[in-house]
N, C-alpha and C positions, 0 to 999 in steps of 0.2 A: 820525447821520442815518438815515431812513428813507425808503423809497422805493417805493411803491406803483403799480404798473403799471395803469392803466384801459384798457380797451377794447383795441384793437389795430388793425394793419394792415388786417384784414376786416370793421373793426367802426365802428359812427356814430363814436365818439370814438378817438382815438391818443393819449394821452398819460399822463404821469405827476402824483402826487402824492407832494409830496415837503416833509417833518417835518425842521425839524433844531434844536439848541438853541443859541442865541449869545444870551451876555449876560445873563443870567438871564430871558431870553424863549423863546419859541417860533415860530420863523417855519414857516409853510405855504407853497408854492407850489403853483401847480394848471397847468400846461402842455398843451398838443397840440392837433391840429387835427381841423377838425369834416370827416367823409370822407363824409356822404351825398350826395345827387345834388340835394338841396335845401335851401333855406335853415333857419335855424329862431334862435329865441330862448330865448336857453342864458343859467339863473338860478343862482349856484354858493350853495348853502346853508352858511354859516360853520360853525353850532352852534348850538344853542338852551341857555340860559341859564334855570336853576331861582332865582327872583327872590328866595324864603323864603330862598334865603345869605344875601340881603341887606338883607330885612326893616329896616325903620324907617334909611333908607341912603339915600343919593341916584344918579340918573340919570345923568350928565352926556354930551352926544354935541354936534360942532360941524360943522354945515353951513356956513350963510354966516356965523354968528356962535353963538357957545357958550349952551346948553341946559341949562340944570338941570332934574331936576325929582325929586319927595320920591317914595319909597317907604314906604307904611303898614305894619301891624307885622305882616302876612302877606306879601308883599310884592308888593302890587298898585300900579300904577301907576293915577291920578286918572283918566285918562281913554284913549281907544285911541288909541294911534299907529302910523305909517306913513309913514316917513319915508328919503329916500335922498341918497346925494352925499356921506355923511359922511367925514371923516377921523378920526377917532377916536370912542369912545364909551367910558365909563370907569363902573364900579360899585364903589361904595364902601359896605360897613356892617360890619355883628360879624365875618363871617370874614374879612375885609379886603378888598382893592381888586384892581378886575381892570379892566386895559386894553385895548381890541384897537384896534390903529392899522390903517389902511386905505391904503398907499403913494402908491394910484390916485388917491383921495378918491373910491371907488366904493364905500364899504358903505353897506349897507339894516337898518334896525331893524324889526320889526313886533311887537305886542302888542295880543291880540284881546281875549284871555279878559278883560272888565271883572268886578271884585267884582261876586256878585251879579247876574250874566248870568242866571243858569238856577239854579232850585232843584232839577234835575233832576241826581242825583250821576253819572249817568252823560256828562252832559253841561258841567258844573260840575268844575271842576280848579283845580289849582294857577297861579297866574301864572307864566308862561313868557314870555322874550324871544327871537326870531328873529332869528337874526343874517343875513345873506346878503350877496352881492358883486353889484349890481344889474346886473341883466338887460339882456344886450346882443346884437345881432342880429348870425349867422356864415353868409359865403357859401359855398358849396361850397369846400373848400378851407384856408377861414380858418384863420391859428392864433390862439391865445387866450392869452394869460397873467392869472393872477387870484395875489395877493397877500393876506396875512393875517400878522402879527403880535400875538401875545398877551402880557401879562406881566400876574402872578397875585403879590400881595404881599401874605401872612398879615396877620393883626392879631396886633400886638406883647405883646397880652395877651388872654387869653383871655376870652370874651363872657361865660361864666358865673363869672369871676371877683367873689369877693362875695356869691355868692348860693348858697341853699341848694342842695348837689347830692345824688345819689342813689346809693348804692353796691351795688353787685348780689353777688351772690355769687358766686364763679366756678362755670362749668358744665363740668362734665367731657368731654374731647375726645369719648369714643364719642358720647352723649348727641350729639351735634350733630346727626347723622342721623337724627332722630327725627320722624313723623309726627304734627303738632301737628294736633287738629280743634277745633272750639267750635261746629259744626252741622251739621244735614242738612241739603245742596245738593239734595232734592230737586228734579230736573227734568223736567216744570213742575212749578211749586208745585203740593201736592196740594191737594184743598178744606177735607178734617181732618186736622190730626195733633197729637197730644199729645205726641211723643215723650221718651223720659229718657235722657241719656246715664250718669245714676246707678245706672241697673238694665240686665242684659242680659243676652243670652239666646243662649249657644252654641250654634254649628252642631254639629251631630253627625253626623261620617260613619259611613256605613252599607253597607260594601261587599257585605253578602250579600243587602240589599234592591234588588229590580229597580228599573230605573231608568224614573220615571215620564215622562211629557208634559212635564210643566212640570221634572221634577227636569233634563231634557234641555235647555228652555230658560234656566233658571235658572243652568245650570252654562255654557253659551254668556255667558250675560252678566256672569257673576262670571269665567271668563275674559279677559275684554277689561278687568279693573281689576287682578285679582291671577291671578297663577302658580300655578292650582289645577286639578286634575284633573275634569271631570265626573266627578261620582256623585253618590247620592243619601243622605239627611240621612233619621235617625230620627226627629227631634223636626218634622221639614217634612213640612206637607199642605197638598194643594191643592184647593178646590173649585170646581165650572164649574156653575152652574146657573143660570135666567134666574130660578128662584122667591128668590132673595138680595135684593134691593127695589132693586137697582143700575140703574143706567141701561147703556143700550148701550156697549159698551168699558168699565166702569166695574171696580173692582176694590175690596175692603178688605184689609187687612194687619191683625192682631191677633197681635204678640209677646209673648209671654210669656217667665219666665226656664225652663218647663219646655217651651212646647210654640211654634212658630211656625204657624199657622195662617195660610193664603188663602184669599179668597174671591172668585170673579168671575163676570161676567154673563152673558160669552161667553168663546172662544178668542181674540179681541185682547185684551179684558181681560187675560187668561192672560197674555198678553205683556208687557202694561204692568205688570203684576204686578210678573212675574218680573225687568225692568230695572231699576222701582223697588228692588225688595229687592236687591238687588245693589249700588244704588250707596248702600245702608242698609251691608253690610257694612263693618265694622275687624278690624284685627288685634288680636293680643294675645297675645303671644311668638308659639307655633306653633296656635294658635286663631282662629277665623274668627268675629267676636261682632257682633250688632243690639242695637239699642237698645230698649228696654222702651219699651211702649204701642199704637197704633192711629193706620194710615192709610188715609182710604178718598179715590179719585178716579177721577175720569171728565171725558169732554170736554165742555169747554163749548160747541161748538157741531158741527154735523153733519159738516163736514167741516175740513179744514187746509192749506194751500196754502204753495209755496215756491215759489223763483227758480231753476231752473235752466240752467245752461250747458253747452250743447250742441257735440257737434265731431266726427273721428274716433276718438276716444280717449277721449270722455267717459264710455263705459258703465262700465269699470274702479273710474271716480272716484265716480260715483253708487252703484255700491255701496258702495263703500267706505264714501262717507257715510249711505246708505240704513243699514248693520250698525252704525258705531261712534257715528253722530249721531243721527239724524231716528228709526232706532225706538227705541232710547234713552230720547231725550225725549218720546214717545207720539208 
């Protein structure tokens, strides 16, 4: 058994949450009383439920009378629901069956994400079920108890049983540690870039050459990704002149595998530069290496605006994000 201590004596909630195993289930309890000075409507969230377990599988949940309903071969449910009072709900496909009974007859299902909501991938997700214990109103005082019961029963044979599988090689325990890339996250997207991760072009430190403008901001900004000393790079030059055809803040990058060349319009330019090629650096055993080709960019409009949150303590937080975010990203 487990036992998880919420809130406390000084605090809106008292009470415990508490895990234990009977039966080849899992029971929850959720105990204690609600200690503000006002009322309020307290929703206990079960679990959310990744529906692709159970791809091409069925629904099933029983309010006033029992519910089927089909899961397609992603596992999207037909249409959205939002539904409460249940005693039980049950999911059944390839990985096998999963129960949650409700003691009360107080759980809540919801599923928003319909197939095909939003072509927009940032908005666009996986089918997900929301499990919850429905919402119920606590006076100063009130205690609560909320119940949850689960049991989880594999499939008796395996899903890809029959069908063609795939065998990997094994990968060697160091190896696991290893920084996997497939692109530059430039941020923001620049307006050109060619870039190769096939060709590249080492840093070269350069300790008896002084240390320029940019070789100063440069080394600030590869700082805040890897564990490297400012100094200044033989094969890195930087140019500032308004005669370069760049627009206001603008910059270009031209790497080569012998020489790294900058070029910018002004001193923010300089900046935006020096961020960009920085979050252009990888490693390579004890080597600091770019990628081969050309990036140039600049703002697309005169100025850039944010949201900020104000307080006694906020200036701290605004730099913090002013150095490791917002100049960063231009």
């Amino acid at each position: 058994m487990e036992t998880l201590r919420i809130g406390g004596p000084n605090s809106f909630v008292d009470g415990t949450y508490v895990m234990k195993r009977s039966e080849g289930a899992l029971e929850f309890a959720l105990t204690g009383t609600w200690k503000r000075a006002d009322s309020t409507l307290l929703l206990f969230q079960a679990g959310k439920i990744w529906l692709p377990a159970f791809a091409s599988g069925t629904l099933s949940y029983e309010r006033l009378q029992k519910t089927i309903v089909e899961l397609d071969s992603e596992g999207f449910l037909p249409e959205a629901l939002d539904t409460d009072s249940l005693s039980f709900l049950e999911l059944k496909g390839g990985l096998g069956s999963l129960r949650i009974e409700f003691p009360d007859r107080d759980g809540q299902i919801r599923f928003a994400n319909l197939k095909g909501m939003s072509a927009n991938p940032w908005v666009a997700g996986p089918p997900v079920l929301e499990v919850s214990l429905s919402s119920e109103r606590y006076a100063p005082g009130d205690a609560f108890e909320k119940k949850v019961r689960m049991i989880f029963r594999p499939a008796t044979e395996s899903p890809l049983k029959g069908k063609n599988t795939a065998i990997y090689a094994s990968i060697p325990e160091k190896a696991a540690w290893k920084t996997v890339f497939e692109g530059f996250p430039l941020l923001p997207k620049p307006k050109t870039s060619n870039l190769e991760a096939s060709a590249t072009a080492v840093l070269l430190p350069d300790k008896a050459k002084p240390l320029s403008g940019f070789d100063s901001l440069f080394g600030a900004a590869l700082q805040r990704i890897w564990d490297v000393p400012v100094q200044a790079y033989s094969n890195l030059k930087a140019t500032v002149s308004p005669s370069t055809g760049l627009p206001a803040e603008g910059f270009r990058l031209d790497i080569a595998p012998a020489s790294i060349q900058v070029n910018a319009s002004d001193s923010t330019g300089l900046r935006h530069a020096a961020a960009a090629l920085a979050f252009l650096v990888r490693s390579s055993g004890e080597r600091l290496m770019l990628p081969k080709g050309m990036v140039t960019d600049y703002p697309s409009g005169p100025w850039r605006g944010i949201h900020m949150f104000v307080g006694p303590k906020a200036l701290p937080f605004h730099k913090a994000m002013y150095e490791k975010i917002l100049f960063p990203c231009g």
